[in-house]
BAROVEX-877202 format. One record per residue (C-alpha): x, y, z. Coordinates in steps of 0.05 Angstrom, whole numbers, plus 5000, padded with zeros to 4 digits. Each point is the difference from the previous one (the first is absolute). Layout:
N
XYZ...
END
This chain:
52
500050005000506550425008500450064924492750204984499350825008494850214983501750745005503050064918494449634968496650474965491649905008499849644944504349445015497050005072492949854973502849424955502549675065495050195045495649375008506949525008502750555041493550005047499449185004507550005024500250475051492149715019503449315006506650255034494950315046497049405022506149625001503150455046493350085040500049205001506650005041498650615049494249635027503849324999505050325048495150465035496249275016506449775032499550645048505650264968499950844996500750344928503450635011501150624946507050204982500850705031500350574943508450154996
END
């Protein structure tokens, strides 16, 4: 995911990957989702990274 940005696709090329771009990050979602609440089940804490 490092090597996607976003930020110099021009609109055009943003709205031709739109739909694979949403189901990716809408499955990395749940994936990720998936394992918080695996770990949170354990009693295990999930803390935020404090802003540098």
């Amino acid at each position: 995911m490092d090597q996607v940005d976003v930020a110099d696709w021009d609109d055009g090329a943003l709205n031709d990957h739109l739909d694979e771009l949403s189901a990716t990050l809408c499955a990395i979602d749940a994936q990720v989702t998936r394992v918080a609440e695996a770990v949170r089940a354990r009693g295990f804490r999930i803390a935020e990274p404090r802003a540098a």
